[in-house]
PQR file with spaces between the fields and no chain letter, atoms N, CA, C, O and H, PARSE charges and radii, in Angstrom:
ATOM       1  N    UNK     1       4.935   -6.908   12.861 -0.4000 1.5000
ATOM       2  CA   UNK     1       5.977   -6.296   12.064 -0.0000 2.0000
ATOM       3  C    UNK     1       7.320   -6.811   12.536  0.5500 1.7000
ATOM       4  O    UNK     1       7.639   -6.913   13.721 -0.5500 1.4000
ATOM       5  N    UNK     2       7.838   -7.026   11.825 -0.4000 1.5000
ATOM       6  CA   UNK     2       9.620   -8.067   11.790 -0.0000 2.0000
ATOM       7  C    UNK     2      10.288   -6.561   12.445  0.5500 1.7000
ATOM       8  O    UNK     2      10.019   -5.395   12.157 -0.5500 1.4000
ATOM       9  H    UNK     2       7.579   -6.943   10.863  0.4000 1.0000
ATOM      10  N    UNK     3      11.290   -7.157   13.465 -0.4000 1.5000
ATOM      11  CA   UNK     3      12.632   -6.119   13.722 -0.0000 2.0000
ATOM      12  C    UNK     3      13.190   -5.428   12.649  0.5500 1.7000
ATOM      13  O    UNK     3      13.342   -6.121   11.642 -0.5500 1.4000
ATOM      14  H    UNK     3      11.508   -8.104   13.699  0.4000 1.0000
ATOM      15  N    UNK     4      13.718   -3.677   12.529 -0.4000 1.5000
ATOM      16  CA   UNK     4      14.486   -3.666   11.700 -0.0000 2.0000
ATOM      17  C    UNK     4      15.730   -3.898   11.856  0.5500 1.7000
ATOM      18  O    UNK     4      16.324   -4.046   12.924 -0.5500 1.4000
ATOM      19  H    UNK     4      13.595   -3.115   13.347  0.4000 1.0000
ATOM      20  N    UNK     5      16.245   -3.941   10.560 -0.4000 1.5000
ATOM      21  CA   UNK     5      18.078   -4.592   11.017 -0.0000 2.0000
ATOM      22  C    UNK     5      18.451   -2.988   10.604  0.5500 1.7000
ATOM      23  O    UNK     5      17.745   -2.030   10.290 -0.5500 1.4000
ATOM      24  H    UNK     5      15.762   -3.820    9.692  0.4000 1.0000
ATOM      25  N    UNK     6      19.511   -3.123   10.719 -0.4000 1.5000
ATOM      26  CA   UNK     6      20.143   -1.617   10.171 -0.0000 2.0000
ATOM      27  C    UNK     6      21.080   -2.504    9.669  0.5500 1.7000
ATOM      28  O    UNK     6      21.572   -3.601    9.934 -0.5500 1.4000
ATOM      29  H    UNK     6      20.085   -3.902   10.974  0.4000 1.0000
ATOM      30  N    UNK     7      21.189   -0.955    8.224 -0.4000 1.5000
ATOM      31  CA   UNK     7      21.967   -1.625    6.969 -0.0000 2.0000
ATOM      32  C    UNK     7      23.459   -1.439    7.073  0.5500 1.7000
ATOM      33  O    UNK     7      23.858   -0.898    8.104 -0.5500 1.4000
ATOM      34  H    UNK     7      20.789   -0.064    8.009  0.4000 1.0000
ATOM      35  N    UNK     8      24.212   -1.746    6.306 -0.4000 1.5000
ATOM      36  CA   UNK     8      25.941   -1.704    6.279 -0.0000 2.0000
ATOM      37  C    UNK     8      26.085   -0.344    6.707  0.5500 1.7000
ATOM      38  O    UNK     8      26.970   -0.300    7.562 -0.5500 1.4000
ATOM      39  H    UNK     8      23.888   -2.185    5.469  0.4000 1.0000
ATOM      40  N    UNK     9      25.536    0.918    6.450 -0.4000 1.5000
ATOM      41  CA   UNK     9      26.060    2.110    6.588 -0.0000 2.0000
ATOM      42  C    UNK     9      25.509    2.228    8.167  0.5500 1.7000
ATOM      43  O    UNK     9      25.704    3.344    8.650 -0.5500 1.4000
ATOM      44  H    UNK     9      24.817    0.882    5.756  0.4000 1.0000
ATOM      45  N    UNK    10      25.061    1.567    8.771 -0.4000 1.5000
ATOM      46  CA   UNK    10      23.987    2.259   10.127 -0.0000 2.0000
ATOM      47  C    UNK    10      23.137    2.619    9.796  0.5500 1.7000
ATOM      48  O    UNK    10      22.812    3.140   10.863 -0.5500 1.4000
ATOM      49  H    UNK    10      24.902    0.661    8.379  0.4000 1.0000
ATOM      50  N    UNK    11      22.069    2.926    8.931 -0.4000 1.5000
ATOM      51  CA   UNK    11      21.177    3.838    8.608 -0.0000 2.0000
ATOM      52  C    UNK    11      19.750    2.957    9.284  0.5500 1.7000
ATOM      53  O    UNK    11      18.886    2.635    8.469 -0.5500 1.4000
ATOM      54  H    UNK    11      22.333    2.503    8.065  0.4000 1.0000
ATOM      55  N    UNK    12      19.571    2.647   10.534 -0.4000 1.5000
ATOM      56  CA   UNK    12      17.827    2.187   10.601 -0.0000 2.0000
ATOM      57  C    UNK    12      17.470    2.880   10.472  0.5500 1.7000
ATOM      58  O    UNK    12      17.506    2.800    9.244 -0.5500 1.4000
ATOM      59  H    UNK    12      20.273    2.909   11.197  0.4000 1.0000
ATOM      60  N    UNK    13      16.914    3.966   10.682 -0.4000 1.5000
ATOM      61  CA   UNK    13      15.934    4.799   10.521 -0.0000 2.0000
ATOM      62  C    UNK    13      15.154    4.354    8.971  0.5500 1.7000
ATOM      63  O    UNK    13      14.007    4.052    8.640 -0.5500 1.4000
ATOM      64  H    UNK    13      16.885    4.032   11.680  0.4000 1.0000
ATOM      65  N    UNK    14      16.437    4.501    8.288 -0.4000 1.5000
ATOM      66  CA   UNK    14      15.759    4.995    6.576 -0.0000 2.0000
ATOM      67  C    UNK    14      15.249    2.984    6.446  0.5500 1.7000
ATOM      68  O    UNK    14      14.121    2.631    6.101 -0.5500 1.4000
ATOM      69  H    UNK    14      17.368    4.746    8.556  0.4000 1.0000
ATOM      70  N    UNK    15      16.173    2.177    6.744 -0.4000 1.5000
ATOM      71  CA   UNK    15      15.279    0.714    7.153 -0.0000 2.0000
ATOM      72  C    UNK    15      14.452    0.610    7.161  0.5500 1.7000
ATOM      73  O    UNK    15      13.796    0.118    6.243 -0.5500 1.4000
ATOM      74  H    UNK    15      17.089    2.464    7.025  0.4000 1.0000
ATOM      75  N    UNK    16      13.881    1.164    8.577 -0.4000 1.5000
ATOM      76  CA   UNK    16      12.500    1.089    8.980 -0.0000 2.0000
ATOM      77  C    UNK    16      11.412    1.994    8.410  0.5500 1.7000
ATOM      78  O    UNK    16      10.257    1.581    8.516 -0.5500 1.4000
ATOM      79  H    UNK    16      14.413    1.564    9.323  0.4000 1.0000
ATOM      80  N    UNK    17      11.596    3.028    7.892 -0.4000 1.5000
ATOM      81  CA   UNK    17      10.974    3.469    7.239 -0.0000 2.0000
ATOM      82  C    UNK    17      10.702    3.452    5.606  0.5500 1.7000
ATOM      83  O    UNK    17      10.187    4.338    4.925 -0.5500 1.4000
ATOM      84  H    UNK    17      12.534    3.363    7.806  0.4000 1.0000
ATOM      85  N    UNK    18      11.298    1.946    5.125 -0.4000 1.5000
ATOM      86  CA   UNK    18      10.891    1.330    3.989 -0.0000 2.0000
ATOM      87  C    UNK    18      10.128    0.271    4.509  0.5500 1.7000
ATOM      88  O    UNK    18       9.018    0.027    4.035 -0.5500 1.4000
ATOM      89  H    UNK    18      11.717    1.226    5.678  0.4000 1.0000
ATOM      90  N    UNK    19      10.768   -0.611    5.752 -0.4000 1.5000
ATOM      91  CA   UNK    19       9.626   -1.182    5.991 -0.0000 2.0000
ATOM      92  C    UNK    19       8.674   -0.958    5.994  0.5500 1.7000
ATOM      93  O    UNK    19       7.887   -1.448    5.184 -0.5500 1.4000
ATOM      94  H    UNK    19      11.669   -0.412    6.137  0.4000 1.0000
ATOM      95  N    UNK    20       8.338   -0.118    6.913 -0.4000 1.5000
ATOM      96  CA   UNK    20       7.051    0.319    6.746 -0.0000 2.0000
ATOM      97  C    UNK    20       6.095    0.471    5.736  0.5500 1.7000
ATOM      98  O    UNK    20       4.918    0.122    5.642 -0.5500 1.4000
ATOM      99  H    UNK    20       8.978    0.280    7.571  0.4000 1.0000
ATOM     100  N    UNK    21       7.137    1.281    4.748 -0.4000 1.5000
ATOM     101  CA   UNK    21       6.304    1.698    3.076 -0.0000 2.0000
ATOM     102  C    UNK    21       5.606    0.160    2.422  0.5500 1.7000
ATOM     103  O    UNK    21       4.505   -0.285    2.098 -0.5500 1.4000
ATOM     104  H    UNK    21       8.092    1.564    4.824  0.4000 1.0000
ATOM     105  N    UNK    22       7.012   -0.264    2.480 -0.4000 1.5000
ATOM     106  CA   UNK    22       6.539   -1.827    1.931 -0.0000 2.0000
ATOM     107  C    UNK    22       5.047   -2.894    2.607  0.5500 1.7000
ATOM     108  O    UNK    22       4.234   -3.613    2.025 -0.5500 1.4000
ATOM     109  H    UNK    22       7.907    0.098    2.742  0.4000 1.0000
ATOM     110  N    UNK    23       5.230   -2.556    3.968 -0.4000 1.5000
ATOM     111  CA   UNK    23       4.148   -3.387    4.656 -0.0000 2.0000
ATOM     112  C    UNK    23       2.877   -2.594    4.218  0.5500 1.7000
ATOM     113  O    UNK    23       1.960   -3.264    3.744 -0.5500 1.4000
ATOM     114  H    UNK    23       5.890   -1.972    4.441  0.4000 1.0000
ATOM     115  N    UNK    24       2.717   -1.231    4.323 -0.4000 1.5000
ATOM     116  CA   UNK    24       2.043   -0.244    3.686 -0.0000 2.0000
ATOM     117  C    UNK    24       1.424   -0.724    2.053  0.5500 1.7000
ATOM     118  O    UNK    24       0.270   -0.921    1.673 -0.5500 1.4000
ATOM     119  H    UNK    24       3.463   -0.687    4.708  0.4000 1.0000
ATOM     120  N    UNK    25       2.286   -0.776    1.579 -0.4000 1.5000
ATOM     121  CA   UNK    25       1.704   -0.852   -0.167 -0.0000 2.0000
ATOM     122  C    UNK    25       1.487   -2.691   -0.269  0.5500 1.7000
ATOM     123  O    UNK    25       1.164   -3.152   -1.364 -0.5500 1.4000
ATOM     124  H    UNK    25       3.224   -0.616    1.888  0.4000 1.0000
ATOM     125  N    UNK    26       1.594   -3.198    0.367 -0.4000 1.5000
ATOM     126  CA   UNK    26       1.098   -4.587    0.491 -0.0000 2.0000
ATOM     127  C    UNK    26       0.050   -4.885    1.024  0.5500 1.7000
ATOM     128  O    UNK    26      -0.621   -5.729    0.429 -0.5500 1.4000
ATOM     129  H    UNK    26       1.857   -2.824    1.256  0.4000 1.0000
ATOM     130  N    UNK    27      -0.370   -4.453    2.030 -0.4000 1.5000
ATOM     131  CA   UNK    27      -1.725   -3.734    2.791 -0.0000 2.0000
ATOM     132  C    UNK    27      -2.919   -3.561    1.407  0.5500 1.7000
ATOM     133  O    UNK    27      -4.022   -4.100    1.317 -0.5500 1.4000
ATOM     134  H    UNK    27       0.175   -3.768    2.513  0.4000 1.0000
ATOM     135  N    UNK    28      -2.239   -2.615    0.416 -0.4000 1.5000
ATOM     136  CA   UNK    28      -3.165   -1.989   -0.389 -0.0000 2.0000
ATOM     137  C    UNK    28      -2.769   -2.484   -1.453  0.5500 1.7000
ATOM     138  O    UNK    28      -2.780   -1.767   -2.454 -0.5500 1.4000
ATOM     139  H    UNK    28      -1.343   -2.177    0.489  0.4000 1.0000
ATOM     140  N    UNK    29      -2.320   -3.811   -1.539 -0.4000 1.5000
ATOM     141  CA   UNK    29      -2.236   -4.493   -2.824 -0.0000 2.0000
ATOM     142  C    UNK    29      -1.927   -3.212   -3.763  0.5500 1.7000
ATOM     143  O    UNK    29      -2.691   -2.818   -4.645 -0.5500 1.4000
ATOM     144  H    UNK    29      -2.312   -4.393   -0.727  0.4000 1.0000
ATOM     145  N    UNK    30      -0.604   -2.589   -3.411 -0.4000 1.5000
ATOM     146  CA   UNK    30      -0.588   -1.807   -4.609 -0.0000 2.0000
ATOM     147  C    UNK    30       0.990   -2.510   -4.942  0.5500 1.7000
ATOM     148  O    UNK    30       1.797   -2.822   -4.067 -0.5500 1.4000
ATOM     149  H    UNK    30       0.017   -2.909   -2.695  0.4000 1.0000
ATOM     150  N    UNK    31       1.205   -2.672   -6.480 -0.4000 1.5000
ATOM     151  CA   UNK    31       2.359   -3.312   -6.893 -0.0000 2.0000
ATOM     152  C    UNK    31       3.802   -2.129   -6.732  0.5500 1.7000
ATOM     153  O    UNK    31       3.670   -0.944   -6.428 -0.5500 1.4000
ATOM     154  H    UNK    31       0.550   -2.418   -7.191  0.4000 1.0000
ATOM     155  N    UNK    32       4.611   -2.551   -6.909 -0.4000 1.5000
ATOM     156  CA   UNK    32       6.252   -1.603   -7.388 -0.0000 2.0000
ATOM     157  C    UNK    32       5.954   -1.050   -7.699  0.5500 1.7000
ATOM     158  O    UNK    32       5.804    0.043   -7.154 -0.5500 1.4000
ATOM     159  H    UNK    32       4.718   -3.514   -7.156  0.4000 1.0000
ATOM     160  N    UNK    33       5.559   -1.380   -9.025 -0.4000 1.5000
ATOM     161  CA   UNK    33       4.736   -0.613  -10.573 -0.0000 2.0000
ATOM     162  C    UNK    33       4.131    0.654  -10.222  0.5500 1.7000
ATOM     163  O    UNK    33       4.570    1.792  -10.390 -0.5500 1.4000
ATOM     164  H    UNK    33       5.681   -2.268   -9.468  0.4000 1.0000
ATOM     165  N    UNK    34       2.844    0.182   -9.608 -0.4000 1.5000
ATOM     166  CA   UNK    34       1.708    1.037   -9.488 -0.0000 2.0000
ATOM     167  C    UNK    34       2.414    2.441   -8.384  0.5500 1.7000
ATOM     168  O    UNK    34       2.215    3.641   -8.573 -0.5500 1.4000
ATOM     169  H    UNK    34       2.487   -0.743   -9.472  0.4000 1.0000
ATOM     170  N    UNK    35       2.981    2.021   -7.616 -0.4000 1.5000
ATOM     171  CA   UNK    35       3.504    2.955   -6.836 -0.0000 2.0000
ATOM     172  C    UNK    35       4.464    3.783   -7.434  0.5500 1.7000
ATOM     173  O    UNK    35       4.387    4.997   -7.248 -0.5500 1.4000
ATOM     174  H    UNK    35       3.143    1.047   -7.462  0.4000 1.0000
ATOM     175  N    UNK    36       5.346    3.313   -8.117 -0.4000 1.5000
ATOM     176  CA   UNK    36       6.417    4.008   -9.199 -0.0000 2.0000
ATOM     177  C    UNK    36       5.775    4.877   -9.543  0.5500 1.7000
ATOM     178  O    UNK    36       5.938    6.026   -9.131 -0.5500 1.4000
ATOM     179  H    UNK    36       5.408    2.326   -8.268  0.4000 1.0000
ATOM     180  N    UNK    37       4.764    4.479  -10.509 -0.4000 1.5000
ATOM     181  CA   UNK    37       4.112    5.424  -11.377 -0.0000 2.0000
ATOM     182  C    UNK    37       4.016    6.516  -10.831  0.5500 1.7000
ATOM     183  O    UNK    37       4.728    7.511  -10.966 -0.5500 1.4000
ATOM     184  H    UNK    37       4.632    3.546  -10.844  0.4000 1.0000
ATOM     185  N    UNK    38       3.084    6.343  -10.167 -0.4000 1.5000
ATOM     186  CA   UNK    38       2.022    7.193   -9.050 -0.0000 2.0000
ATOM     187  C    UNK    38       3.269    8.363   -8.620  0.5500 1.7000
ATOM     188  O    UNK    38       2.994    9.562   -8.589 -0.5500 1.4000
ATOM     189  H    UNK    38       2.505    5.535  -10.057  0.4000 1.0000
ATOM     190  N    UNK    39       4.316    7.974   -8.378 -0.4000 1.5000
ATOM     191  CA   UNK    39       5.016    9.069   -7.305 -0.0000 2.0000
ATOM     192  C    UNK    39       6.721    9.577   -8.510  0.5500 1.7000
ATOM     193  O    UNK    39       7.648   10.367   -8.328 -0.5500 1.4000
ATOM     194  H    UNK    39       4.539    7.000   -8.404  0.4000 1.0000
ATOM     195  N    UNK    40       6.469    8.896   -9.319 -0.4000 1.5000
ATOM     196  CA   UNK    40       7.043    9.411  -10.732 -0.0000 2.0000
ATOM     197  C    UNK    40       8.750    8.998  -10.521  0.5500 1.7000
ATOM     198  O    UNK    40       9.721    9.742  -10.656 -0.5500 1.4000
ATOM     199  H    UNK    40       5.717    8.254   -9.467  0.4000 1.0000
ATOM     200  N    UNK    41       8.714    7.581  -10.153 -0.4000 1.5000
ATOM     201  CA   UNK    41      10.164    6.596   -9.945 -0.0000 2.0000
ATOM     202  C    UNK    41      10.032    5.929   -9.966  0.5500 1.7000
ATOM     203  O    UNK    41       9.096    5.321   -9.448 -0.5500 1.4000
ATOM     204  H    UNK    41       7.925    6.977  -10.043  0.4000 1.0000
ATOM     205  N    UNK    42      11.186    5.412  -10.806 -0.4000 1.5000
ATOM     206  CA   UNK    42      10.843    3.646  -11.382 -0.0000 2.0000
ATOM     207  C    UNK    42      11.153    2.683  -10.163  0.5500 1.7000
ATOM     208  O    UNK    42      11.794    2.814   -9.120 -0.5500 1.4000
ATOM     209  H    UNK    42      11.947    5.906  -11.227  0.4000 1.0000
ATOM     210  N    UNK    43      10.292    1.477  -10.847 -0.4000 1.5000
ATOM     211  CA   UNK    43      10.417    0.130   -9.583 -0.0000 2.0000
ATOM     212  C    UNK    43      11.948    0.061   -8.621  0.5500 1.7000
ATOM     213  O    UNK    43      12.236    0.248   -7.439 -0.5500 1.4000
ATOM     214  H    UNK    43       9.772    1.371  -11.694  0.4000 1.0000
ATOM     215  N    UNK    44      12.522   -0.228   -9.585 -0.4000 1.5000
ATOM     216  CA   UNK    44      14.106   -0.583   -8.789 -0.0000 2.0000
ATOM     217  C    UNK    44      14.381    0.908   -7.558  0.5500 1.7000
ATOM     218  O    UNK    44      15.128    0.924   -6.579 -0.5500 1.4000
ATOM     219  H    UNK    44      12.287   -0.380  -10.546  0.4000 1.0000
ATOM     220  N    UNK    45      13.765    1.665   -7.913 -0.4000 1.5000
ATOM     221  CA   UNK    45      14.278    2.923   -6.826 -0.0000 2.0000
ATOM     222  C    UNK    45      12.923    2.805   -5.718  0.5500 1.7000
ATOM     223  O    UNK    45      12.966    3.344   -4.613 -0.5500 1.4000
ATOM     224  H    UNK    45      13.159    1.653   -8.708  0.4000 1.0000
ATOM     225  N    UNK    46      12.202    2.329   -6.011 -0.4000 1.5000
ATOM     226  CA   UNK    46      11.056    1.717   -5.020 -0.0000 2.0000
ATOM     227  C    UNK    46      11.594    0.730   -3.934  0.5500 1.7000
ATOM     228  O    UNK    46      11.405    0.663   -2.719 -0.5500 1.4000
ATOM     229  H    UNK    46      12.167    1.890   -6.909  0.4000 1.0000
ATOM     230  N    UNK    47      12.447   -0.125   -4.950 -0.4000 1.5000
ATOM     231  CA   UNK    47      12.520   -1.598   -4.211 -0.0000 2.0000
ATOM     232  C    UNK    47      13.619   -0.890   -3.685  0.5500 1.7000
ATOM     233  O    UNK    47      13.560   -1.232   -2.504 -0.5500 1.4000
ATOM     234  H    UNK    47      12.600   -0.071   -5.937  0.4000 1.0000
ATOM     235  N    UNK    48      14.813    0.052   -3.805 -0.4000 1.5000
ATOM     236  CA   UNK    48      15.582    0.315   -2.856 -0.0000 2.0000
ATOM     237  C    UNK    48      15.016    1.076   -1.707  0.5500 1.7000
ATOM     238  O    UNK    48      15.274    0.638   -0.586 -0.5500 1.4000
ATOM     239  H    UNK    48      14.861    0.330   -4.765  0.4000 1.0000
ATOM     240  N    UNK    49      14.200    2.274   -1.824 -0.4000 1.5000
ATOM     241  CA   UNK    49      13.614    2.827   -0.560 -0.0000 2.0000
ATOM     242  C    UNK    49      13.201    1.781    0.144  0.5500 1.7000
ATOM     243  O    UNK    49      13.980    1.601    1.080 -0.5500 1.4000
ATOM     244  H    UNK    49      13.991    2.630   -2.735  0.4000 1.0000
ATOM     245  N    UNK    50      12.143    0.835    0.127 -0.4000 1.5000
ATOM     246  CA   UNK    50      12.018   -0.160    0.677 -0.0000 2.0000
ATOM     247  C    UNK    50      12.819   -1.165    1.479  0.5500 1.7000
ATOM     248  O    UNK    50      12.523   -1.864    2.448 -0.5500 1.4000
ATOM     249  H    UNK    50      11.510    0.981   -0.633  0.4000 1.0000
ATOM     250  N    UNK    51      13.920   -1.019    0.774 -0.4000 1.5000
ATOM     251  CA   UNK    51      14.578   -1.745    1.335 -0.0000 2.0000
ATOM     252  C    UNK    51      16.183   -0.939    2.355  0.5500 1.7000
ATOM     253  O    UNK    51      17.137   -1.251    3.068 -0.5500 1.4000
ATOM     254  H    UNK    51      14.161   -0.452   -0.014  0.4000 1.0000
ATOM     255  N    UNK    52      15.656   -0.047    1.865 -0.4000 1.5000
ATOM     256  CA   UNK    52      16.272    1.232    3.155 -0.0000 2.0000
ATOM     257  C    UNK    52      17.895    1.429    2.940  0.5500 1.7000
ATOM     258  O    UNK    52      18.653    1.726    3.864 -0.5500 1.4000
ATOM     259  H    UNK    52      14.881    0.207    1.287  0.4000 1.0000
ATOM     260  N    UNK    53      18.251    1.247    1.762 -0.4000 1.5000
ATOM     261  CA   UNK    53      19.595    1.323    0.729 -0.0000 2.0000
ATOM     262  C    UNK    53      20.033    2.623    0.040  0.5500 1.7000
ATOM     263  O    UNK    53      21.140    2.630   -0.498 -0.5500 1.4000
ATOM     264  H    UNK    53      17.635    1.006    1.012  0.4000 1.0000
ATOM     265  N    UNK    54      19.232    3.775    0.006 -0.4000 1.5000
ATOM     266  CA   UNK    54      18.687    4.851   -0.490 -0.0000 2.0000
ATOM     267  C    UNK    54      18.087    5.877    0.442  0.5500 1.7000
ATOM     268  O    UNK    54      17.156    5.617    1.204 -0.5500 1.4000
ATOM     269  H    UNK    54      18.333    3.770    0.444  0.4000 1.0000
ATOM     270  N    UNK    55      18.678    7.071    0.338 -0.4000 1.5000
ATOM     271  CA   UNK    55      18.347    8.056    1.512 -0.0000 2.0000
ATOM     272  C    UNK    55      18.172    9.401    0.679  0.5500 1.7000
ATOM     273  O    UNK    55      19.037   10.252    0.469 -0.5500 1.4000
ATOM     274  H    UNK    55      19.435    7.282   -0.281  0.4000 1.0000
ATOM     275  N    UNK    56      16.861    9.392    0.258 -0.4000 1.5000
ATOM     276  CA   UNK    56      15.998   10.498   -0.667 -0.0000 2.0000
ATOM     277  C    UNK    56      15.820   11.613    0.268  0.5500 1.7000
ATOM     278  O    UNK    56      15.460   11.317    1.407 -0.5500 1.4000
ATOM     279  H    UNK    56      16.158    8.701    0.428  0.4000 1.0000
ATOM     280  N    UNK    57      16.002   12.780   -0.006 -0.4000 1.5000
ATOM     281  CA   UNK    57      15.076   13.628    0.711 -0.0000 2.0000
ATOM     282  C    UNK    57      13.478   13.471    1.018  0.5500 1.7000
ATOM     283  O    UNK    57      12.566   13.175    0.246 -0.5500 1.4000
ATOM     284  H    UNK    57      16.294   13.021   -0.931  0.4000 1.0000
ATOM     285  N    UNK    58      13.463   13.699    2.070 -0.4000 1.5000
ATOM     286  CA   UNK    58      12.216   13.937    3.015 -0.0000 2.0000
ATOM     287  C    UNK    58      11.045   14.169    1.989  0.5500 1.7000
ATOM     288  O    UNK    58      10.065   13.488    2.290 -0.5500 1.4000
ATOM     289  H    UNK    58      14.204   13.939    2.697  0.4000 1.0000
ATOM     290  N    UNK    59      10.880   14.892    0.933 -0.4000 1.5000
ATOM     291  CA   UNK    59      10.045   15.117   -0.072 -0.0000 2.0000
ATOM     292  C    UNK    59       8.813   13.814   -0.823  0.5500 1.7000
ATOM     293  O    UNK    59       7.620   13.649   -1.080 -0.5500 1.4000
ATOM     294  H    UNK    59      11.677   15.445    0.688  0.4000 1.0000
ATOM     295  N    UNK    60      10.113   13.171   -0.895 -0.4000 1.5000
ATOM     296  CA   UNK    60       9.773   11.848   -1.832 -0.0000 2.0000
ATOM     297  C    UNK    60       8.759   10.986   -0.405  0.5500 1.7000
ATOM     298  O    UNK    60       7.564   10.754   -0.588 -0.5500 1.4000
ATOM     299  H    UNK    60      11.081   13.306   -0.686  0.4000 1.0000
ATOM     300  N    UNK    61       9.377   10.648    0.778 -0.4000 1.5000
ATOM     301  CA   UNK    61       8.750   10.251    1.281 -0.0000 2.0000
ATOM     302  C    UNK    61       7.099   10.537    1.722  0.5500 1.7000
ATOM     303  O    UNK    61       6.284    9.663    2.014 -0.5500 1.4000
ATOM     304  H    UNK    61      10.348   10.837    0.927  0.4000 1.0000
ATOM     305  N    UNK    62       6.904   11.752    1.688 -0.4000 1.5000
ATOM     306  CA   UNK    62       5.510   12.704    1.409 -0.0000 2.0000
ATOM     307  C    UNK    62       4.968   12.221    0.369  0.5500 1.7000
ATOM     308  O    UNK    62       3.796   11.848    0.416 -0.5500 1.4000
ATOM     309  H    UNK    62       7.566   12.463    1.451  0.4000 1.0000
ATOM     310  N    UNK    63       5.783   12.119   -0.891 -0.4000 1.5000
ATOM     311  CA   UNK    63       5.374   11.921   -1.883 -0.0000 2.0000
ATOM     312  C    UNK    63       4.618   10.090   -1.997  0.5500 1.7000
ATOM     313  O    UNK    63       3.510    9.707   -2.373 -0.5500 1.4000
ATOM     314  H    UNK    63       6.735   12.422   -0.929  0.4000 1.0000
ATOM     315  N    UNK    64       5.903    9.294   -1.450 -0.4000 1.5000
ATOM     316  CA   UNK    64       4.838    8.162   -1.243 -0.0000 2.0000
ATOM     317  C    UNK    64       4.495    7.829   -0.867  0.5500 1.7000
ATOM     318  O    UNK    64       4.349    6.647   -1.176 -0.5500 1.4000
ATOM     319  H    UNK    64       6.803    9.605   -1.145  0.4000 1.0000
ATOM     320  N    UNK    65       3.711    8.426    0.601 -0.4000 1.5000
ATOM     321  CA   UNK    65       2.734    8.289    1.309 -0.0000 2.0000
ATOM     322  C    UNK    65       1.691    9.161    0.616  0.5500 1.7000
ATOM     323  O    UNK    65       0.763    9.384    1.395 -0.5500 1.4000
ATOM     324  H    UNK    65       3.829    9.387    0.852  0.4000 1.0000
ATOM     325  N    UNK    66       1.531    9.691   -0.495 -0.4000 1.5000
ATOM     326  CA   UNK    66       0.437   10.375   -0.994 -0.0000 2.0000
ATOM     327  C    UNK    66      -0.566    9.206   -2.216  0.5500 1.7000
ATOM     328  O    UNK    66      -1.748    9.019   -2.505 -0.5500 1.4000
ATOM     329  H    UNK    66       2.284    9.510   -1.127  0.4000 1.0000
ATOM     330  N    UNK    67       1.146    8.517   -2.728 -0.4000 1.5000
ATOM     331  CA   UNK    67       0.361    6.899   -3.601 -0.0000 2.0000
ATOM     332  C    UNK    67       0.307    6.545   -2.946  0.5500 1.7000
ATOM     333  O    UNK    67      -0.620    6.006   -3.549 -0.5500 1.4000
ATOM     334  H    UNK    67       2.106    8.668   -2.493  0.4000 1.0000
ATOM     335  N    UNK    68       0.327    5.982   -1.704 -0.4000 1.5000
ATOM     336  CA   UNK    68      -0.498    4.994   -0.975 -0.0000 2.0000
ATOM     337  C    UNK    68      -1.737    5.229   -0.353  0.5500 1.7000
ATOM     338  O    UNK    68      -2.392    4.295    0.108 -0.5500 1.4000
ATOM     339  H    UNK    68       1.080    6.421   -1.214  0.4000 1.0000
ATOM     340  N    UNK    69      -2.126    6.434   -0.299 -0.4000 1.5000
ATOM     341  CA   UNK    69      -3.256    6.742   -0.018 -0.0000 2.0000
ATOM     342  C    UNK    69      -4.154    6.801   -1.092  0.5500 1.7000
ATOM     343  O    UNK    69      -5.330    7.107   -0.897 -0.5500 1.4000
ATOM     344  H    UNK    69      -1.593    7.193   -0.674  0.4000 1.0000
C-alpha cells in the first residue's frame, strides 16, 4: 500500500481512508458504478471519498464498507 499524502486542507486521515476504500473495491473488482449504486451516491462522490477531498459523516463510511462486502 502507497504512503498517504495529506490533502491541501491537512485532512490524512479522510486520505487514507479512501485509500483504503479504493484498494478495497479493486480487490473486489467492484466498479465506481457498482459501488455508487449499492450505497445510493453517484460515481463522482465515490471518486471524491476515495480520493479523500470529501469528509461525509461517519455513516456513509459504514455504509460503504457494507457494498464492499
Amino acid at each position: 500500500m502507497k504512503t498517504a499524502q495529506t490533502d491541501p486542507d491537512g485532512n490524512e486521515l479522510m486520505v487514507r481512508i479512501g485509500e483504503k476504500i479504493r484498494e478495497l473495491r479493486k480487490q473486489k473488482n467492484i466498479s465506481y458504478e457498482k459501488l455508487a449504486k449499492e450505497i445510493g451516491l453517484d460515481r463522482n462522490t465515490v471518486n471524491l471519498i476515495e480520493l479523500g477531498k470529501t469528509n461525509f459523516q461517519f455513516q456513509r463510511y459504514i455504509e460503504i464498507q457494507g457494498g464492499l462486502n
